[in-house]
Backbone as CSV, one residue per row, in Angstrom:
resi,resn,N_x,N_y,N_z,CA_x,CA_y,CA_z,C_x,C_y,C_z
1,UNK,27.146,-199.081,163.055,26.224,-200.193,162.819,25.229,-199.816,161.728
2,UNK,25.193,-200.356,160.950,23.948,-200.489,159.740,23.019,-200.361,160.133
3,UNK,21.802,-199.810,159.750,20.308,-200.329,159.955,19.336,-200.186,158.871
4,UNK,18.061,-200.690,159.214,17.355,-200.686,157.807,15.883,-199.786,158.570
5,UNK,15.700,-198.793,157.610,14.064,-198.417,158.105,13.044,-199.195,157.093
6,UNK,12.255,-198.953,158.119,10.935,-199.309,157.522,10.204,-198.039,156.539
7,UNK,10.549,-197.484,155.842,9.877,-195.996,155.362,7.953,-196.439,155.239
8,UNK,8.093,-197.275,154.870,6.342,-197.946,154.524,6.163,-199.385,154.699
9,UNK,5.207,-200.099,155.000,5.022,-201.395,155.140,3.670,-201.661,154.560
10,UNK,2.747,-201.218,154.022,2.050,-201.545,152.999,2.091,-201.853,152.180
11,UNK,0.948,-203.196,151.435,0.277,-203.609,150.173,-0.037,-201.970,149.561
12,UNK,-0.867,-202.496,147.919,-1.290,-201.138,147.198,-2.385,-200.159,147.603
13,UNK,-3.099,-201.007,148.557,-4.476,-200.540,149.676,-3.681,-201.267,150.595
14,UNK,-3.768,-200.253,152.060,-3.786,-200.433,153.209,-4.464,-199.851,154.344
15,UNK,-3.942,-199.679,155.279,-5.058,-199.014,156.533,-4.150,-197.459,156.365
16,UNK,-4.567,-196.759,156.882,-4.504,-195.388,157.045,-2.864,-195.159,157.390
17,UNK,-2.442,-195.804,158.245,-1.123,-195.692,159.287,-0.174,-196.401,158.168
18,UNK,-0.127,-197.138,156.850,0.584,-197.280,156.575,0.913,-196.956,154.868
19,UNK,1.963,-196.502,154.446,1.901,-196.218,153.246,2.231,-197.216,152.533
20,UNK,3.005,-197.485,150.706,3.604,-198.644,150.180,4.517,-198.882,150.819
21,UNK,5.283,-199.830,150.588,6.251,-200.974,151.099,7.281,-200.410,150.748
22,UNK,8.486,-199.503,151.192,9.334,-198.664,150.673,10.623,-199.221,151.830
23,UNK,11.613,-199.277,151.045,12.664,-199.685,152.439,14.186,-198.735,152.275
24,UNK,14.717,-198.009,153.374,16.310,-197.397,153.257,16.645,-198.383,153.942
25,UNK,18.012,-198.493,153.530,19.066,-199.077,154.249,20.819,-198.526,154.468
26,UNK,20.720,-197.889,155.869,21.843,-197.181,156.009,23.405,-197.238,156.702
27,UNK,24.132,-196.819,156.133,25.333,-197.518,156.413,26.507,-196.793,156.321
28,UNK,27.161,-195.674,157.476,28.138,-194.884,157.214,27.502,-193.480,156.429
29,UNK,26.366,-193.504,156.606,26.058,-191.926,155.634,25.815,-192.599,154.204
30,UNK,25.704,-193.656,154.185,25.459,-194.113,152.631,24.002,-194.906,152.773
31,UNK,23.360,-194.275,151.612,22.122,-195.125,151.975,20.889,-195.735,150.151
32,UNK,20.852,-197.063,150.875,20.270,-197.670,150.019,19.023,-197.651,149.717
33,UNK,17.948,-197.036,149.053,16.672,-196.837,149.112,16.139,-197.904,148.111
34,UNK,14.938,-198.599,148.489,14.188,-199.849,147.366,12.647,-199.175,147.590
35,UNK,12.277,-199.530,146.228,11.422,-198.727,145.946,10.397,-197.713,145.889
36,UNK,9.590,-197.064,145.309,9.372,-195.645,145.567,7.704,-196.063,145.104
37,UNK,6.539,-196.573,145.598,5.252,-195.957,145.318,4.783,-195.023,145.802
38,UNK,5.494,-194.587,146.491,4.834,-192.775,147.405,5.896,-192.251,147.209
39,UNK,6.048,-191.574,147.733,6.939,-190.031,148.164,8.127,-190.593,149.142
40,UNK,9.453,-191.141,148.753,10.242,-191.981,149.497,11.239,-190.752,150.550
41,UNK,11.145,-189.734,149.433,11.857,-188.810,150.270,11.297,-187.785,150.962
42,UNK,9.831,-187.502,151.021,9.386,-187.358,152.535,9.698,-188.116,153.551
43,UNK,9.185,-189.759,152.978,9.440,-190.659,154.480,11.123,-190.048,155.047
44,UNK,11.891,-190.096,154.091,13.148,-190.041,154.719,13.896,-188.924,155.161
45,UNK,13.157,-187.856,154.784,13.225,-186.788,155.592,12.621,-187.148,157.200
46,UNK,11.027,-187.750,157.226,10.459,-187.658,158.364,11.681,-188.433,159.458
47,UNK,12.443,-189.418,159.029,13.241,-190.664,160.052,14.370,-189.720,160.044
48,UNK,14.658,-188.935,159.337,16.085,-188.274,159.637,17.040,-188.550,158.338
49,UNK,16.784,-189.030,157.611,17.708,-189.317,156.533,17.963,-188.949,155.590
50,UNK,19.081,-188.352,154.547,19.804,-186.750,154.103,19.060,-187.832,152.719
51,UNK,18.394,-187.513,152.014,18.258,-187.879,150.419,20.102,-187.893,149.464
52,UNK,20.356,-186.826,149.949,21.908,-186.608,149.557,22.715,-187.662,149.654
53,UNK,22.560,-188.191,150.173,23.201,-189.723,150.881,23.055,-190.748,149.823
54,UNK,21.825,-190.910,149.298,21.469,-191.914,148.404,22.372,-192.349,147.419
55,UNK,23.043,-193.489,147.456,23.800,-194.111,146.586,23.075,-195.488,145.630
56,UNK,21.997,-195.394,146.063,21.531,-196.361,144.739,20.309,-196.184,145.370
57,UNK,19.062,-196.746,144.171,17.730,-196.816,144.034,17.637,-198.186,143.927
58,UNK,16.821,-198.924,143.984,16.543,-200.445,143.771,14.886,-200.133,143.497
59,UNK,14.402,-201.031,141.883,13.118,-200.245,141.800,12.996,-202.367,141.513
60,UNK,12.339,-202.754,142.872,11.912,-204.426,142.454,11.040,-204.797,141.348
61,UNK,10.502,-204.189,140.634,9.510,-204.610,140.084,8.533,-203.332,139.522
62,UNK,8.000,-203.427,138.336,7.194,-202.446,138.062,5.565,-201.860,138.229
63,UNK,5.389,-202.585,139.173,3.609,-202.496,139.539,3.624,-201.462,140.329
64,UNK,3.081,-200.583,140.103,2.405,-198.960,140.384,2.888,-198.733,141.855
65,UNK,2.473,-199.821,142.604,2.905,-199.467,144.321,4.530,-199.635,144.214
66,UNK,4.829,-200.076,143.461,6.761,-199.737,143.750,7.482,-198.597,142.954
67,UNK,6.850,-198.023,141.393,7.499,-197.322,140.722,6.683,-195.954,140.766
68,UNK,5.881,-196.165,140.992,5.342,-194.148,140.434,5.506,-193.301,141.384
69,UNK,6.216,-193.206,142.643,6.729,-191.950,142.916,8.590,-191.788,142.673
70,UNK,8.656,-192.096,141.173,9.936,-192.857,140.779,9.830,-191.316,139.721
71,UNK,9.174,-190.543,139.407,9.304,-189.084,138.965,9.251,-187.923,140.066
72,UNK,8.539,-188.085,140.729,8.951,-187.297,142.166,10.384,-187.433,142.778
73,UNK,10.792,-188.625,143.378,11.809,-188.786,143.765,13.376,-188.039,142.731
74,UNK,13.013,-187.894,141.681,14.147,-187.393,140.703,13.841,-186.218,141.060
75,UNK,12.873,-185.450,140.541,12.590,-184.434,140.824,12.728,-183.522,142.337
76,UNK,12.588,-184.227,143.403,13.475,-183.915,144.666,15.015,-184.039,144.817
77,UNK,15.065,-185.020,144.154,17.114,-185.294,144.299,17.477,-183.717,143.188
78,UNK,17.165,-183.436,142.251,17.399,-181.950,141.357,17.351,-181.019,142.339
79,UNK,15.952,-180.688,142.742,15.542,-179.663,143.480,16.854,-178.869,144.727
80,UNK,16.883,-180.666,145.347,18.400,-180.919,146.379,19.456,-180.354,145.787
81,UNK,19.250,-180.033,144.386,21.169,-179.841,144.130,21.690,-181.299,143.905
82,UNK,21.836,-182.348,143.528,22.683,-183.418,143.936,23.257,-183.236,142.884
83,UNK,24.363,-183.331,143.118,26.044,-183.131,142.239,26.592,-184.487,141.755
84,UNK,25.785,-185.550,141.593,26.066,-186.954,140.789,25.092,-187.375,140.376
85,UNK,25.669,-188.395,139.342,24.667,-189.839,138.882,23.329,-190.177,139.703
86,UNK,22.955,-190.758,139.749,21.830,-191.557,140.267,21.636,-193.217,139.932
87,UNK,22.060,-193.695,139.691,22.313,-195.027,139.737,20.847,-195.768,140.344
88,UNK,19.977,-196.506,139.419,19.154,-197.488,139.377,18.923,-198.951,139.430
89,UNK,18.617,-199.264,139.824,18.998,-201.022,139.919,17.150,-201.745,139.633
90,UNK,17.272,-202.914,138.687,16.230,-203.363,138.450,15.935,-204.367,137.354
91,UNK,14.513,-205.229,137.477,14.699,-205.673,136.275,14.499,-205.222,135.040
92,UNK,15.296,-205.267,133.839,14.652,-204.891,132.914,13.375,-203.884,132.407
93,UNK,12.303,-204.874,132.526,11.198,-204.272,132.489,10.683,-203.106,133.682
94,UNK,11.145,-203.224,134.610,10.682,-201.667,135.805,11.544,-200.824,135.192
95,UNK,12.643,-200.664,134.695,13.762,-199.840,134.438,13.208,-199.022,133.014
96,UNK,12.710,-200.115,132.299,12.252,-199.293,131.108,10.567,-198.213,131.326
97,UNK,10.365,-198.864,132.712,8.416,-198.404,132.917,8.820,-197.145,133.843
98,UNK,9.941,-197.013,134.369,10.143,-196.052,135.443,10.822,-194.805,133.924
99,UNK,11.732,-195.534,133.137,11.948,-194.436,132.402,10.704,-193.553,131.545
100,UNK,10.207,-194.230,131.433,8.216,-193.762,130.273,7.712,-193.243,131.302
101,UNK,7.646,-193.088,132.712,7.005,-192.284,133.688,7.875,-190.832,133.656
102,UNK,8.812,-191.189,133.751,10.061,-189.747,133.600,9.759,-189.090,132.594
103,UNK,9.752,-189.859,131.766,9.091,-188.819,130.451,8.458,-188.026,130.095
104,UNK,7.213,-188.623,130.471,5.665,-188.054,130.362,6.156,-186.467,130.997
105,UNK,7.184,-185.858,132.012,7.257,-184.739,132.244,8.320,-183.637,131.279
106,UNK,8.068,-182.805,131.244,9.095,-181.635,130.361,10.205,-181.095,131.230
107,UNK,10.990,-181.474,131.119,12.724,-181.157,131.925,13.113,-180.607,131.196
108,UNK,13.230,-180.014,129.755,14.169,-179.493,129.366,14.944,-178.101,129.744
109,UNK,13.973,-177.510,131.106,14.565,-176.356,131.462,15.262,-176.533,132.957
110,UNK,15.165,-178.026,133.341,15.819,-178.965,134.627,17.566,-178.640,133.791
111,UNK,17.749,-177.550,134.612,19.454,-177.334,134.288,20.025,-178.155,135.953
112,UNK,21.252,-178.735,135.413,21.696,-179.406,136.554,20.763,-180.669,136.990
113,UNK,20.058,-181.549,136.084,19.375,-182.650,136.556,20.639,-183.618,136.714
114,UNK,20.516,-184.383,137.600,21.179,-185.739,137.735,21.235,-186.909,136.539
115,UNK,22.342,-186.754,135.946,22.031,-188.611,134.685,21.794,-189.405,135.855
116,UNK,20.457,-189.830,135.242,20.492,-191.785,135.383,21.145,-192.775,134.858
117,UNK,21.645,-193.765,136.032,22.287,-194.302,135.645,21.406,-195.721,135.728
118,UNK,21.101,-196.199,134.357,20.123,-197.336,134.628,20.843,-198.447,134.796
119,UNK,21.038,-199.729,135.387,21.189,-201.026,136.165,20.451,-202.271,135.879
120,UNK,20.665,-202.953,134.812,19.806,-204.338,134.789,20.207,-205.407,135.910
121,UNK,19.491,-205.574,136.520,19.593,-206.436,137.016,19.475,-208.001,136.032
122,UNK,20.997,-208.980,136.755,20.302,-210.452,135.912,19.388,-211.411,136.406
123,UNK,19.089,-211.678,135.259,17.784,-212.999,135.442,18.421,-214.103,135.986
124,UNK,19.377,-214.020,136.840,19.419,-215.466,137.081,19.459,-215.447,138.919
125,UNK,19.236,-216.618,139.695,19.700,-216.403,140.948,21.029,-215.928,141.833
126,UNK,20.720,-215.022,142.606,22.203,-214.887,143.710,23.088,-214.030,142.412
127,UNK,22.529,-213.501,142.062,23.447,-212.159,140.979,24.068,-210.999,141.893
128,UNK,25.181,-211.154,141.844,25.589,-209.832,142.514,25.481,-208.876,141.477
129,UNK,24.704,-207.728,141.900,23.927,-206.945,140.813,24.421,-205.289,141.368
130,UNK,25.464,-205.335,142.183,25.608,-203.747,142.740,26.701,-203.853,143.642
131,UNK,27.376,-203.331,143.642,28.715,-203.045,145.471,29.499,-201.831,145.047
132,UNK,29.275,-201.231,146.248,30.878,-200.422,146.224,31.397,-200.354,147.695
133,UNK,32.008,-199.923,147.864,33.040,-199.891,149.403,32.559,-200.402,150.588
134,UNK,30.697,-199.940,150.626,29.975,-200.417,152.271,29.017,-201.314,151.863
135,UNK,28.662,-201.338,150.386,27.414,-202.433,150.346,27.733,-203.363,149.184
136,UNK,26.785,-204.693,149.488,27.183,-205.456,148.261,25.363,-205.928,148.137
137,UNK,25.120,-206.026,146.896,23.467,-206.010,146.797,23.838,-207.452,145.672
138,UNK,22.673,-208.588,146.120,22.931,-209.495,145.358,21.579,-210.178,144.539
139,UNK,20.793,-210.316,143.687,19.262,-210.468,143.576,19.212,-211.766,142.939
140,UNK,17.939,-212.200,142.855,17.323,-213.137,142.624,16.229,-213.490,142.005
141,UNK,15.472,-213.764,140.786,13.914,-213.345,140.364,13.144,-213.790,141.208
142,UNK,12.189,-213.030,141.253,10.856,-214.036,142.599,9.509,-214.473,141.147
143,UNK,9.068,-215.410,142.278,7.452,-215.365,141.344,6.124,-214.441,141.439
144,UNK,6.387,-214.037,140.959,5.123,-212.641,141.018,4.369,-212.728,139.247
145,UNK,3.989,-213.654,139.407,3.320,-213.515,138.278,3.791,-213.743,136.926
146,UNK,3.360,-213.020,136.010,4.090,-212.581,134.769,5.358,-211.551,134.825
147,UNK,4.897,-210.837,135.982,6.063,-209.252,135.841,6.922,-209.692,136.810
148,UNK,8.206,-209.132,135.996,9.485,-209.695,136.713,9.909,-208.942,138.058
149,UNK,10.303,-209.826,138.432,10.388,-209.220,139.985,11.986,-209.581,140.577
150,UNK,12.387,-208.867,141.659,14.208,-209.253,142.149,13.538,-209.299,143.432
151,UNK,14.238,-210.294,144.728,14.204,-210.208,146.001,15.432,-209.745,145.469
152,UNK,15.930,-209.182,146.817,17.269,-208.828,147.499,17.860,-209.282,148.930
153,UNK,19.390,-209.576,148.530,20.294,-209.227,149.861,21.281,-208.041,150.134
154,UNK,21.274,-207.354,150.851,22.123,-206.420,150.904,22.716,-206.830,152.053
155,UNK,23.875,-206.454,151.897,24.976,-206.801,152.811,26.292,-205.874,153.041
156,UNK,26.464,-205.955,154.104,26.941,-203.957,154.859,28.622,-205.004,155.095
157,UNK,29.243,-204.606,153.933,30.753,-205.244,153.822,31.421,-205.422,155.167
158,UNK,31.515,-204.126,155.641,31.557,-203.860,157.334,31.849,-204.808,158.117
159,UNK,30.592,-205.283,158.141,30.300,-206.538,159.694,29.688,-207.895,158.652
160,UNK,29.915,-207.647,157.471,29.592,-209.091,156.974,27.740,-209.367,157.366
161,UNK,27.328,-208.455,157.536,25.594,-209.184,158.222,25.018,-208.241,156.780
162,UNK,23.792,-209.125,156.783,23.071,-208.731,155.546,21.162,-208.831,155.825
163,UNK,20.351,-208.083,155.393,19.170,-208.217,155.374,18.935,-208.221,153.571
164,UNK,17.923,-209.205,153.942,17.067,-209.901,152.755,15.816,-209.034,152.453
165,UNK,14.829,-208.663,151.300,14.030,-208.692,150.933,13.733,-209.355,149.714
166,UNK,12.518,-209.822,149.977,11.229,-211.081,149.436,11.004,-210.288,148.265
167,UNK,10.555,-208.774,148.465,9.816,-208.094,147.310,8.578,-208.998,146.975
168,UNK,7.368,-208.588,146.206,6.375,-209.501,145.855,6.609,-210.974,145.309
169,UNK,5.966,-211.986,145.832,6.433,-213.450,145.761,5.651,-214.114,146.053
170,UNK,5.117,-215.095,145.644,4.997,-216.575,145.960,5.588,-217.179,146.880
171,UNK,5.827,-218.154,147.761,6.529,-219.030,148.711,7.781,-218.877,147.693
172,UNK,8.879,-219.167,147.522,9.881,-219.380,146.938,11.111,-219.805,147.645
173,UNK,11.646,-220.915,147.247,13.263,-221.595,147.233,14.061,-220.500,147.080
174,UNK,14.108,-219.958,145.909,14.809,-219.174,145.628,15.023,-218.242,146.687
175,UNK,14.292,-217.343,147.255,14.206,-216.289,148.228,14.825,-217.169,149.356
176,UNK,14.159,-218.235,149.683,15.148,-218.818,151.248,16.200,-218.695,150.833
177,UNK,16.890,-219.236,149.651,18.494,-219.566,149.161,19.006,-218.197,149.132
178,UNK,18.525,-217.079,148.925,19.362,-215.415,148.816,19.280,-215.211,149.965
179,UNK,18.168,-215.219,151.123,18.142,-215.085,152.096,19.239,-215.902,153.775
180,UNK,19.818,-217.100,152.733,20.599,-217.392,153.769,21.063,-217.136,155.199
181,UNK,20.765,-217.261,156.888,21.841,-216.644,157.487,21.809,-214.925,157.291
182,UNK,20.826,-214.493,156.759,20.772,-213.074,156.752,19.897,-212.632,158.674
183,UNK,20.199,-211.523,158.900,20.215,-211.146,159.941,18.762,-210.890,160.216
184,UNK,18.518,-210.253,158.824,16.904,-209.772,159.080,16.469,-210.450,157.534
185,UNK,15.218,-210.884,157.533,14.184,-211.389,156.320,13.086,-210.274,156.214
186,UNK,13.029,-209.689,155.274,11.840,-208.750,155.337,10.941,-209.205,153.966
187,UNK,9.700,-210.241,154.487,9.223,-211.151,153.371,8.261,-210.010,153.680
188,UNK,7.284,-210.014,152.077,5.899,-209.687,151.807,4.728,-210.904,152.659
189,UNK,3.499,-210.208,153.077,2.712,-211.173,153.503,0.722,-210.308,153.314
190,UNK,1.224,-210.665,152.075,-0.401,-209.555,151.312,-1.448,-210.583,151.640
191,UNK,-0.959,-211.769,151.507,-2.061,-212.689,151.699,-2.505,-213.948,150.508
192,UNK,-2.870,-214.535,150.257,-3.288,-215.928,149.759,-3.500,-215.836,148.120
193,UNK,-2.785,-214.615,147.350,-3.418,-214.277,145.918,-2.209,-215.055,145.129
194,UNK,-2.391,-215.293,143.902,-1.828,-215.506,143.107,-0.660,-214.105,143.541
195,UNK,0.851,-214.495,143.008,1.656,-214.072,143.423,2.273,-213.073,144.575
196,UNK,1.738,-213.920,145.767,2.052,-213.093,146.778,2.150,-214.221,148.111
197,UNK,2.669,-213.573,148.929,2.625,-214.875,149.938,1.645,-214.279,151.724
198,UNK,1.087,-215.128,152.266,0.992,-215.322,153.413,1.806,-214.965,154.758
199,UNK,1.235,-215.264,155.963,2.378,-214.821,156.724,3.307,-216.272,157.132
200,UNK,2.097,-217.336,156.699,2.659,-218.580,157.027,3.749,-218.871,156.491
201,UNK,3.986,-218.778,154.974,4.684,-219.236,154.078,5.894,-217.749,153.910
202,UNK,5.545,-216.538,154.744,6.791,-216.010,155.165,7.625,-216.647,155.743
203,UNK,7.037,-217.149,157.206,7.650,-217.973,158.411,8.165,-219.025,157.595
204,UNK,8.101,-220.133,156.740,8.360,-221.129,156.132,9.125,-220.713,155.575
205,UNK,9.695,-219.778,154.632,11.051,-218.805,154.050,11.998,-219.121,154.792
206,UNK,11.662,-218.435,156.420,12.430,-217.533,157.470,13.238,-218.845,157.585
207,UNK,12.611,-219.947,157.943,12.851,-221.064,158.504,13.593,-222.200,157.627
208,UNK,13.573,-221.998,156.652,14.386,-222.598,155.605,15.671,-222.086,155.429
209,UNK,15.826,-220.261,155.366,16.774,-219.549,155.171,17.559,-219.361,156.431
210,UNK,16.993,-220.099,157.752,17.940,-219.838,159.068,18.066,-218.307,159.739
211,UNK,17.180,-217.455,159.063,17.339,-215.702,159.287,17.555,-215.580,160.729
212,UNK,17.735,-214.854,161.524,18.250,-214.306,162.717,16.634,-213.672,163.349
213,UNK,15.824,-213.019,162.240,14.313,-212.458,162.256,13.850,-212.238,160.772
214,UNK,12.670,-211.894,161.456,11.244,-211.934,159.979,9.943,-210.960,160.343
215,UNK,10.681,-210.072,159.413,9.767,-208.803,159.557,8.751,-208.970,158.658
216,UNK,7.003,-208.823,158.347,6.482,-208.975,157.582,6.125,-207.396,157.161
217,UNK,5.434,-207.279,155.645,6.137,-206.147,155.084,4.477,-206.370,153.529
218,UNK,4.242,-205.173,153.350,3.370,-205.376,151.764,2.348,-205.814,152.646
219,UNK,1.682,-205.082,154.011,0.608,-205.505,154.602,-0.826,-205.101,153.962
220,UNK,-1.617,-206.149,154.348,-2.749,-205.779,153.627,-3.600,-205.001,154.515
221,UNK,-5.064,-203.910,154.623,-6.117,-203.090,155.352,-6.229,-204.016,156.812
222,UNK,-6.555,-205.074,156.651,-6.689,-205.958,157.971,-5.213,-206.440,158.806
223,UNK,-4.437,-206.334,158.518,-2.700,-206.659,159.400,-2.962,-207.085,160.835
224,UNK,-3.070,-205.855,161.679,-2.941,-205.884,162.728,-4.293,-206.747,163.502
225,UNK,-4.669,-207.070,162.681,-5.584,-208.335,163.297,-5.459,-209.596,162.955
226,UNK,-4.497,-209.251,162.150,-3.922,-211.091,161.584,-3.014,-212.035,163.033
227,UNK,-3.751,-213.271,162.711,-3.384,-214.457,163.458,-2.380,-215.070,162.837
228,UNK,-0.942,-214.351,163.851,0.174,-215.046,163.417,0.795,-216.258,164.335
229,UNK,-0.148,-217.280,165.073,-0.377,-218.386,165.236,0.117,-219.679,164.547
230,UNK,-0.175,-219.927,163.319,0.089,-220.940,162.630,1.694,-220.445,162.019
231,UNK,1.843,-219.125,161.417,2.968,-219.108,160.963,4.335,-219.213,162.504
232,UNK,4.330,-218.506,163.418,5.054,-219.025,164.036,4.753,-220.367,164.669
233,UNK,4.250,-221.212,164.236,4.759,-222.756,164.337,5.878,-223.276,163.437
234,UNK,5.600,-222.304,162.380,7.131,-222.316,161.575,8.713,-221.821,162.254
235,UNK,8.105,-220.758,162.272,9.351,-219.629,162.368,8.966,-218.660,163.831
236,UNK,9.435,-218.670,164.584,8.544,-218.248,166.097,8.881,-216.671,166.231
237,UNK,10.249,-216.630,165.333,10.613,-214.759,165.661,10.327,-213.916,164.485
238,UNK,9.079,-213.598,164.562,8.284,-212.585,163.744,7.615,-211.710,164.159
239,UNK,7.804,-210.649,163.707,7.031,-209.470,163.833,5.910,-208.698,162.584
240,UNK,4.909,-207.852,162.606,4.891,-207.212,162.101,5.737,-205.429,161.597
241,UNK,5.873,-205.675,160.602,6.545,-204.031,160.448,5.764,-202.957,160.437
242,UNK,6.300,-201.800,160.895,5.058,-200.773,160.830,5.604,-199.078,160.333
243,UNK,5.775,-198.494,159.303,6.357,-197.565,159.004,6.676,-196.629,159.904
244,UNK,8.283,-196.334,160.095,9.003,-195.869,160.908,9.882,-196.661,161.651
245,UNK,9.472,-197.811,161.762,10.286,-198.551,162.177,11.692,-198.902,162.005
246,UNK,12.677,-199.104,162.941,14.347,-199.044,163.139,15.434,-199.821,163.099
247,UNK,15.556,-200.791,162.258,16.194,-202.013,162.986,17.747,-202.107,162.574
248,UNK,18.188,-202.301,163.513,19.765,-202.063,163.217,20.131,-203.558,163.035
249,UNK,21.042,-203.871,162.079,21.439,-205.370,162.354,23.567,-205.353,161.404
């Protein structure tokens, strides 16, 4: 059975207990990691999970809480020994901001570094943007502003079931429509800013897209005192996420 951790469930400030918004998703010893603003492979050491394993990176977007522990993380997969590629997935613009972070360091005595393998993701909706044997990854742009952003579906070939992420967003059509019938929805809910959404207008996603559940995710310092009241009048099966968290689907 597949499952997805929670490695982090924090906004760029949060409360103490939670770090950035970092997600694995594992499947047969193969595992999908989305993005890196901390240290992704501590978290995944702490849950149990081999870095070695990692068959793709997914970097959503380039704002500081998703890409800058995106030179660490290389720098641990080396350290590891890893004997392949590294394969990146993203839009455009994170792909080129994660490479100018790599830079800024001196490797030239990194014998045995891993090639990157960089991954554009397309600009258009429901792009199948990644698969091989256990996963099929399909994206979508969200509204986040000016800077381009991908939700995701990943989907574990396996059993045909798939979990969604929102990544930073606005309410969006788009995201219900990738999200389809997915097992799990793991929307952002930072709160009421220009490109970001609520927990209400998570639930309003969930509930459009038919999800199975709706994990909220990109929490802001106050979370666990949020009144999720009005949003389940939308969507009634929601939770908050909380790093470490397990969910098999």
């Amino acid at each position: 059975m597949a499952r997805l951790h929670l490695l982090g469930t924090g906004a760029s400030l949060s409360s103490p207990d939670r770090t950035t918004t970092m997600l694995a998703l594992e499947n047969d010893g193969s595992v999908i990691l989305v993005d890196c603003g901390a240290d992704p492979i501590h978290r995944m050491l702490t849950v149990g999970l081999d870095p070695g394993r990692i068959d793709l990176v997914v970097l959503t977007h380039g704002h500081p809480d998703h890409i800058t522990g995106f030179p660490l993380l290389v720098q641990k997969v080396w350290l590891a020994k890893r004997g392949r590629d590294l394969p990146v997935l993203g839009p455009r613009r994170a792909l080129e901001q994660a490479r100018q972070l790599f830079e800024v360091f001196d490797t030239e005595g990194w014998q045995g570094l891993p090639r990157i393998e960089w991954r554009v993701a397309e600009e258009k909706d429901e792009a199948e943007s990644w698969r091989n044997d256990l996963w099929s990854i399909s994206t979508s742009p969200t509204q986040h502003g000016s800077t381009p952003s991908v939700a995701l579906r990943v989907t574990d070939l396996r059993s045909g079931r798939a979990v969604a992420y929102s990544s930073d967003t606005e309410r969006s059509e788009a995201v219900a429509r990738l999200a389809r019938g997915a097992a799990i929805l793991v929307h952002e809910a930072t709160g009421g800013f220009p490109g970001h959404s609520t927990a209400e207008d998570a639930a309003w996603v969930a509930r459009e897209a038919g999800v199975e559940r709706l994990v909220l995710v990109h929490l802001p310092p106050d979370a666990d005192t949020m009144d999720l009241d009005a949003a389940r009048r939308h969507y009634p099966a929601i939770q908050l996420g909380h790093d470490g968290d397990v969910l098999a689907f």
